[in-house]
C-alpha positions as CSV (number, residue, x, y, z in Angstrom):
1,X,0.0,0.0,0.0
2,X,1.5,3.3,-1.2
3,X,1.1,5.7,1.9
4,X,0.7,10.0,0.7
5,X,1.5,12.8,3.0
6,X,-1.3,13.7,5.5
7,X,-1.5,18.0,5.4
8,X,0.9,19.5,7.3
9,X,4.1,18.2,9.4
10,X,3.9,14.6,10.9
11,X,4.6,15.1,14.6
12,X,7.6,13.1,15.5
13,X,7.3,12.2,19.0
14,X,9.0,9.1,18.9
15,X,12.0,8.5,21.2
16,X,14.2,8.8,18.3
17,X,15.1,9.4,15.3
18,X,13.9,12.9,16.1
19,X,12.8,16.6,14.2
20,X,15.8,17.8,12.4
21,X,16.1,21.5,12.2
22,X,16.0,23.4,9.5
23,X,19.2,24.9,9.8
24,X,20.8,21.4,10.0
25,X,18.7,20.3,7.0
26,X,20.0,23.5,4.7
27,X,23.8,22.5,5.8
28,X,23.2,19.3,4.9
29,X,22.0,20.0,1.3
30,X,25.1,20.3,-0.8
31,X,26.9,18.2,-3.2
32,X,29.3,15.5,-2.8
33,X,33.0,16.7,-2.4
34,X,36.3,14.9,-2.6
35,X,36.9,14.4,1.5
36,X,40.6,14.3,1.0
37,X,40.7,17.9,-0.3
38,X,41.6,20.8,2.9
39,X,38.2,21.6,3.7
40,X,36.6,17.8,5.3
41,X,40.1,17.8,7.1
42,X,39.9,21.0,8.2
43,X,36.0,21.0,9.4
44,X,36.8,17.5,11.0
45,X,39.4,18.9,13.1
46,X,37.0,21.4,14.6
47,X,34.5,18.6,15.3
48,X,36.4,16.4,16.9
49,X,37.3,19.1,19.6
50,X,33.6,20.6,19.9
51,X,32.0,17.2,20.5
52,X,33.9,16.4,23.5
53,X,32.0,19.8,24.8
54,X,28.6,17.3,24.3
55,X,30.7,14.4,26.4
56,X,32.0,17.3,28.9
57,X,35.4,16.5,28.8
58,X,39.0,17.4,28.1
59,X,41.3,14.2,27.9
60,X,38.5,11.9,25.7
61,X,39.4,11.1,21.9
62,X,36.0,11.1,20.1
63,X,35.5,9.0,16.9
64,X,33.3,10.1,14.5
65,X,31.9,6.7,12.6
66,X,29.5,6.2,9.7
67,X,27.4,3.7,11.7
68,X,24.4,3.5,14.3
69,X,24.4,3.5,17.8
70,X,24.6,-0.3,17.6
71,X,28.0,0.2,15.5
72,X,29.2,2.5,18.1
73,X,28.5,-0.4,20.8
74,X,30.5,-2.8,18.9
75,X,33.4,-0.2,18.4
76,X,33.6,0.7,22.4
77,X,33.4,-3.5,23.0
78,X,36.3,-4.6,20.8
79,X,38.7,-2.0,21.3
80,X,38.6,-2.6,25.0
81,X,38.4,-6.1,25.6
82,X,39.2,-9.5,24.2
83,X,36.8,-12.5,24.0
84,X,36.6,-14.3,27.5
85,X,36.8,-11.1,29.2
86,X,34.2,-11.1,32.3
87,X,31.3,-8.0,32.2
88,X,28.6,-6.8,34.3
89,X,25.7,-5.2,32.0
90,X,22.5,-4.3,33.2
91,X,18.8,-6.4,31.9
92,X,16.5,-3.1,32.7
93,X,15.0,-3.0,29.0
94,X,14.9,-3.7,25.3
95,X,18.7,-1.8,24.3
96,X,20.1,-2.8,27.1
97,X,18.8,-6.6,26.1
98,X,20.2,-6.0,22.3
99,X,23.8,-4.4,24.1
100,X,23.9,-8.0,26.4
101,X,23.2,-9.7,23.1
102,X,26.1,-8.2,21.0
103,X,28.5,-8.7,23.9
104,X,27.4,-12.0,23.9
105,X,27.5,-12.9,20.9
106,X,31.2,-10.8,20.8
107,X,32.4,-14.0,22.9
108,X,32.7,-12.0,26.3
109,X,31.6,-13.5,29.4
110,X,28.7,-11.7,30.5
111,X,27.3,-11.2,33.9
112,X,23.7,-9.9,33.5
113,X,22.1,-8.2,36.8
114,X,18.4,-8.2,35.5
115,X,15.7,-5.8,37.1
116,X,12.0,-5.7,36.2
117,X,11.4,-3.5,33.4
118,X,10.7,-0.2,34.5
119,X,13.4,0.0,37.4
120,X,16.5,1.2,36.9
121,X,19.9,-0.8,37.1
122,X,20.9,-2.9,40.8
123,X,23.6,-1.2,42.1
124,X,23.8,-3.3,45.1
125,X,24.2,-6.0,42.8
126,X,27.2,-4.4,41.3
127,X,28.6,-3.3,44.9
128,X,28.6,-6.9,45.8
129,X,29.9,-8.0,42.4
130,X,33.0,-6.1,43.1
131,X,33.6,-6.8,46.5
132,X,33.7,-10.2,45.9
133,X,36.1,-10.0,42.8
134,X,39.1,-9.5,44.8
135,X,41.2,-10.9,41.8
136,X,39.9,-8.6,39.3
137,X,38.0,-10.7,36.4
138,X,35.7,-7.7,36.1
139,X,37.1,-6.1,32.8
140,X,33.9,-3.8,32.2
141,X,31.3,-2.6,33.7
142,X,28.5,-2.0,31.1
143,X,25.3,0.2,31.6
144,X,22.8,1.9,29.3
145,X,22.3,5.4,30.7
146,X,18.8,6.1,29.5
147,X,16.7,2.6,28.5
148,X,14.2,4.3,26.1
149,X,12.1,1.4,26.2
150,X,10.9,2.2,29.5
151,X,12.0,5.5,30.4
152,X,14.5,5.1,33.1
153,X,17.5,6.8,33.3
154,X,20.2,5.5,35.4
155,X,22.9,7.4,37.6
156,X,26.5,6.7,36.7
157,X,27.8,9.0,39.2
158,X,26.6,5.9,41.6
159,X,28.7,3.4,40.1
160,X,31.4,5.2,39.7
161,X,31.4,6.1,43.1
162,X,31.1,2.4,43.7
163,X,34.0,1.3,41.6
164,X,36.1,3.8,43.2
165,X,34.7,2.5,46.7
166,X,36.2,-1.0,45.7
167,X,39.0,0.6,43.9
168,X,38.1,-1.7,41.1
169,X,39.9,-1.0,38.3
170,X,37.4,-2.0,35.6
171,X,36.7,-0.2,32.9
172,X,33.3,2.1,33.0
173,X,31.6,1.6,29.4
174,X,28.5,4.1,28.9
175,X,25.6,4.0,26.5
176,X,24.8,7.6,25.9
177,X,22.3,7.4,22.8
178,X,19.3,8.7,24.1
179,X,21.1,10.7,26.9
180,X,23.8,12.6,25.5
181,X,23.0,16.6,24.5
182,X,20.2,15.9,26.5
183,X,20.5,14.7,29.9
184,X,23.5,15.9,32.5
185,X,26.7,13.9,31.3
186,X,30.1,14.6,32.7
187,X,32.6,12.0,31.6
188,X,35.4,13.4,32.9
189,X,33.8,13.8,36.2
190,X,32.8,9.9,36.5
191,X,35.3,8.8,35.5
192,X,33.6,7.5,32.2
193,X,35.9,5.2,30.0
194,X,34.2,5.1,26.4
195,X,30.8,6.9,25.8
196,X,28.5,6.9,22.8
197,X,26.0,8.2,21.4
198,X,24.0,8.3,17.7
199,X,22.9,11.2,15.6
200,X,19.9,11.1,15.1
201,X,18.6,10.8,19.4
202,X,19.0,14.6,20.8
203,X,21.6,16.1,18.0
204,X,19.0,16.1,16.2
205,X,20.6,14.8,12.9
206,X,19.3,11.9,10.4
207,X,20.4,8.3,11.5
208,X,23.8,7.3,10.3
209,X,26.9,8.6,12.4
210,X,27.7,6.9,16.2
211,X,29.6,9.3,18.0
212,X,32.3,7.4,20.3
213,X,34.8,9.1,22.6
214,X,37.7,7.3,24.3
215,X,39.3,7.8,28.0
216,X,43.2,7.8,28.1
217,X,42.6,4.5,29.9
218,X,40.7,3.0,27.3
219,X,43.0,4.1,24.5
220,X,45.7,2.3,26.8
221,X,43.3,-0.6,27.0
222,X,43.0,-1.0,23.3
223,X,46.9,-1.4,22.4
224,X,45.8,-5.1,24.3
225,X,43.0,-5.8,23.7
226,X,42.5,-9.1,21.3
227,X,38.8,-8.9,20.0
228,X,38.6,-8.5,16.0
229,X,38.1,-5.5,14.2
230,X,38.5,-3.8,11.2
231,X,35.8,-1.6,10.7
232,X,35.7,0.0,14.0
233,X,39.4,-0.2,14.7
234,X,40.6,2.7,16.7
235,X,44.1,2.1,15.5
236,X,43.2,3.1,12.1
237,X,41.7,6.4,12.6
238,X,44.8,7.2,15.1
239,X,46.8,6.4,12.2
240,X,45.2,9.3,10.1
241,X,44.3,11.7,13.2
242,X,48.4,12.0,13.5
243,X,48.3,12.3,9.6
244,X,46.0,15.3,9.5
245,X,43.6,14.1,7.3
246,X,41.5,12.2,10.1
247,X,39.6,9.5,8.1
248,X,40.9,5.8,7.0
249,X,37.9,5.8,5.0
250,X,35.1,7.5,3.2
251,X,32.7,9.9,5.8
252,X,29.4,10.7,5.5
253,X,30.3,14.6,4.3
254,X,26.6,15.4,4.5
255,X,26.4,14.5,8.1
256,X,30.0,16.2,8.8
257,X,28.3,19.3,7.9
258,X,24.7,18.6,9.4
259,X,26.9,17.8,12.6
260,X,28.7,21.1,12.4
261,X,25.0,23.1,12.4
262,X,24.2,21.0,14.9
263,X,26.6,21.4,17.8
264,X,26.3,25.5,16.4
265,X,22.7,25.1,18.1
266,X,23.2,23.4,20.8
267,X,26.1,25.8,22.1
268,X,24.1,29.2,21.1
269,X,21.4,27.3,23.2
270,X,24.1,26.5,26.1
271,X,23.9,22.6,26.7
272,X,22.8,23.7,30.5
273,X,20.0,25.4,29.0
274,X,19.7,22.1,26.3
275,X,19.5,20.2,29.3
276,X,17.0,22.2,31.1
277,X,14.5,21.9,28.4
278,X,14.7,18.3,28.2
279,X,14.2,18.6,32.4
280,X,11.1,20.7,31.4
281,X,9.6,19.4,28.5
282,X,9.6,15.4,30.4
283,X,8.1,16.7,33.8
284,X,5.3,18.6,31.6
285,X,5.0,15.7,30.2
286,X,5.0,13.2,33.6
287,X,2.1,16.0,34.6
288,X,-0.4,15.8,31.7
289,X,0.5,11.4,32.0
290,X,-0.8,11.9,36.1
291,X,-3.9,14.1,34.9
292,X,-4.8,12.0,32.7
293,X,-5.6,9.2,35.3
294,X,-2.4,6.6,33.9
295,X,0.6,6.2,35.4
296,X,4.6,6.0,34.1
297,X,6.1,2.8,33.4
298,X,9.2,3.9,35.5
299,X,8.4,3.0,39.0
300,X,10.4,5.4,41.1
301,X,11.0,9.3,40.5
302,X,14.6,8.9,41.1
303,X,14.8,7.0,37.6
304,X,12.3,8.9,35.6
305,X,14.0,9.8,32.0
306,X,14.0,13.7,30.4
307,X,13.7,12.2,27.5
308,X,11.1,9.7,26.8
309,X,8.0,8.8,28.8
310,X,6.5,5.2,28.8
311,X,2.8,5.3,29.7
312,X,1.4,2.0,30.9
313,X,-2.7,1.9,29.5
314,X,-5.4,-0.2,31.0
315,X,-5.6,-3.5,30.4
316,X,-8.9,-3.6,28.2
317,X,-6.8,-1.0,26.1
318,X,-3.5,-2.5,23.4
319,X,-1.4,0.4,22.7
320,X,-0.1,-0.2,19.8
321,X,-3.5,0.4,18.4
322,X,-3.2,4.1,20.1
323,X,0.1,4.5,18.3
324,X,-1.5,3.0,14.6
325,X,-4.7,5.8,15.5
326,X,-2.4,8.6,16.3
327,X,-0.3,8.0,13.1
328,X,-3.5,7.5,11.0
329,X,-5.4,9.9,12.1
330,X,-3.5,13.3,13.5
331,X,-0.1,12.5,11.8
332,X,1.5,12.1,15.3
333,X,4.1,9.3,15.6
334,X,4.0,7.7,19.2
335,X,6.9,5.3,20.3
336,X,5.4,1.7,20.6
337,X,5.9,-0.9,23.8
338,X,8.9,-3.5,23.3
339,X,8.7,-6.8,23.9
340,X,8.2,-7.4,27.5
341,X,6.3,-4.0,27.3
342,X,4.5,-4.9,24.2
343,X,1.1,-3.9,23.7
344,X,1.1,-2.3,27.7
345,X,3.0,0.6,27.1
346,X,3.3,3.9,24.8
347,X,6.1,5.9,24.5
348,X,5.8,10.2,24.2
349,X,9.9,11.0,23.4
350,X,10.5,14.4,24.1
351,X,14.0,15.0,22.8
352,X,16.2,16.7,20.7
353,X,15.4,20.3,18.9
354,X,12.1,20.3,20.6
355,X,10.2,23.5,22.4
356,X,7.2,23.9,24.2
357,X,3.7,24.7,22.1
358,X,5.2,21.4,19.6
359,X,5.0,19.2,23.1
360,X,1.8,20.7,23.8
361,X,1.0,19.7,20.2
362,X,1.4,16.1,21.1
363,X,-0.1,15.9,24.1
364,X,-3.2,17.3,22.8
365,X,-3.2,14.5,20.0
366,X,-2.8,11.9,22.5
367,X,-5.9,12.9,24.2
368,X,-7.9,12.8,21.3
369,X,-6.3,9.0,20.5
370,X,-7.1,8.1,24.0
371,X,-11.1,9.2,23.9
372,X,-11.0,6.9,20.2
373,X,-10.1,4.0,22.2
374,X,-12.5,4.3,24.5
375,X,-10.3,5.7,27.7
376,X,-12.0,7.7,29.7
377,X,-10.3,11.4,29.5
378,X,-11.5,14.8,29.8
379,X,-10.0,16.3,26.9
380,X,-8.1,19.2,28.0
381,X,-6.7,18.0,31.0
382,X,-3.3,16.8,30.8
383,X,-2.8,20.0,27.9
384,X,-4.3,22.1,30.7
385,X,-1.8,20.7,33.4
386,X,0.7,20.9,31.0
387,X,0.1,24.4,29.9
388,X,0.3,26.0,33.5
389,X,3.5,24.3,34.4
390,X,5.2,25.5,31.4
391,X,3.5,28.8,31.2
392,X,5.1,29.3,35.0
393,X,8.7,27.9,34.1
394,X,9.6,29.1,30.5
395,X,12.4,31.3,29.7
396,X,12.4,34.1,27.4
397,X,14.4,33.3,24.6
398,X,18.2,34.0,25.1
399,X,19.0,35.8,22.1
400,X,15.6,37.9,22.0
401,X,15.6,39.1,25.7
């Protein structure tokens, strides 16, 4: 079945890929140009030092790759560690499922700490992991900051602090896909060893680049460590960062440039001020979900995510059929529940170049898919919620004060 626009903009509230804005979208329309003429080198050069800004740190080395966030898993993975090598990753939801898979299926010997979906990752678990390790199997500690499947968000200032309670020297591997540019990330500060993150979650790009960015000690790490690569081989784009001309093989040049508009945003924003929007865009959110009558699929406050919101229905109701309803009929694109979550859940993403009146936009549509399906809302009332929280806490716009 051929599918034609509906009038207007499709409302992209999934939890990813996200609105691209203009700006990056009229960078981004050029022509192909030879990448080993001055000017990629040249604009790489800058990019590589702005995106550590996004990572908040000074000693990383980032690696831009033409990949997906599951590409940039697989990079941070075998440049670290060799098969056999002993990790604790966290079960809390469907990514950080796939992430266990692929280290799995990497040949590393994986300790899962599983937690109902919907909590956040069991530290205690980890604590006593590490106590007990006395002899230091524990290569890698493995987490997914923000599980988008449910919406928690977990706190790796906590297990750092743990690792350094132990004075374990395992490495600290981050998934940053759906937190980075948007949620409060400091890898310097905790002592983060590789991050990641993809372009098209809160930079607000199209699909296509993972972002990576290596720790001194995991650049060390990687001179040993035996796992194969070629693709994703750090050593290679070493090779050519001491060269000058930064890439062993062909970029995406169209994403070079969207990436350069992008991170231009973002700082004339200030990523504190990126970070407090996603802060006030999720709790609007969290209050229309309470006046509504329905609850969050995250079970405690301390995990709740900035940048996706999983709302559990009633049984009688399946939500995927909202999510079919609200693409169907209003042109708004809802995040459906994954596997475990499947048919229970639906998922508002609030992320990346995102303001106010679009959220309020949303919200309203998911009323209206609600009443279709027979749930029992007021129409109005979460919008109405909604409105007076953000009419109370929303900034006049920097650059026209």
């Amino acid at each position: 079945m051929d599918y034609v626009n509906g009038p207007g903009r499709n409302h992209l509230f999934v939890p990813g890929p996200v609105n691209i804005p203009d700006q990056v979208i009229r960078a981004m329309n050029r022509n192909n140009e030879d990448y080993r003429s001055p000017a990629i080198p040249a604009l790489t050069k800058t990019l590589l030092e702005d995106v550590k800004k996004i990572f908040k740190t000074t000693t990383g080395t980032p690696f831009l790759i033409p990949t997906t966030g599951t590409g940039a898993w697989e990079s941070a993975l075998t440049n670290t560690l060799s098969p056999g090598d002993r990790t604790i990753s966290f079960l809390i939801g469907q990514f950080s499922l796939l992430w266990i898979d692929q280290q799995q299926r990497l040949g590393f010997d994986v300790d899962v700490v599983e937690s109902d979906w919907g909590q956040g990752a069991n530290l205690d678990i980890l604590a006593s992991k590490l106590a007990a390790d006395t002899a230091h199997t524990i290569k890698a500690v493995c987490i997914v900051h923000n599980e988008t499947a449910t919406g928690v968000t977990n706190h790796l200032a906590k297990v750092r602090k743990i690792l350094d309670d132990y004075r374990h020297p395992a490495l600290f591997l981050v998934d940053g896909v759906s937190s980075i540019c948007a949620l409060d990330f400091r890898m310097d500060e905790w002592g983060i060893d590789v991050a990641l993150t993809g372009s098209q979650k809160a930079l607000s790009l199209p699909t296509g680049m993972g972002i990576v960015c290596a720790s001194p000690k995991a650049l060390e790490a990687s001179k040993t460590a035996k796992s194969v690569k070629v693709f994703f081989d750090w050593k290679d784009y070493l090779k050519f960062y001491r060269m000058g001309t930064y890439w062993p093989y062909t970029p995406s040049i169209h994403l070079l440039y969207g990436l350069r508009a992008a991170l231009d945003l973002i700082f004339e924003e200030g990523l504190d001020n990126v970070i407090a929007r996603h802060n006030r865009l999720a709790t609007a959110t969290r209050i229309a979900v309470d006046a509504w009558g329905l609850k969050n699929c995250t079970q405690k406050e301390e995990w709740f995510s900035d940048t996706v919101t999983a709302v559990v229905v009633p049984q009688y109701i399946d939500s995927s059929e909202i999510v079919r309803r609200a693409w169907k009929r209003y042109n708004l694109s809802l995040g459906l529940g994954l596997n475990k979550v499947a048919g229970k859940v639906f998922r508002i993403g609030h992320l990346g170049n995102l303001n106010e009146l679009q959220l309020l936009g949303c919200l309203a549509g998911v009323e209206m898919v609600l009443k279709d399906v027979g749930y029992p809302i007021k129409l109005g009332s979460g919008v109405g919620a909604a409105s007076a929280y953000l009419q109370n806490t929303t900034p006049v716009i920097a650059s026209r004060i």
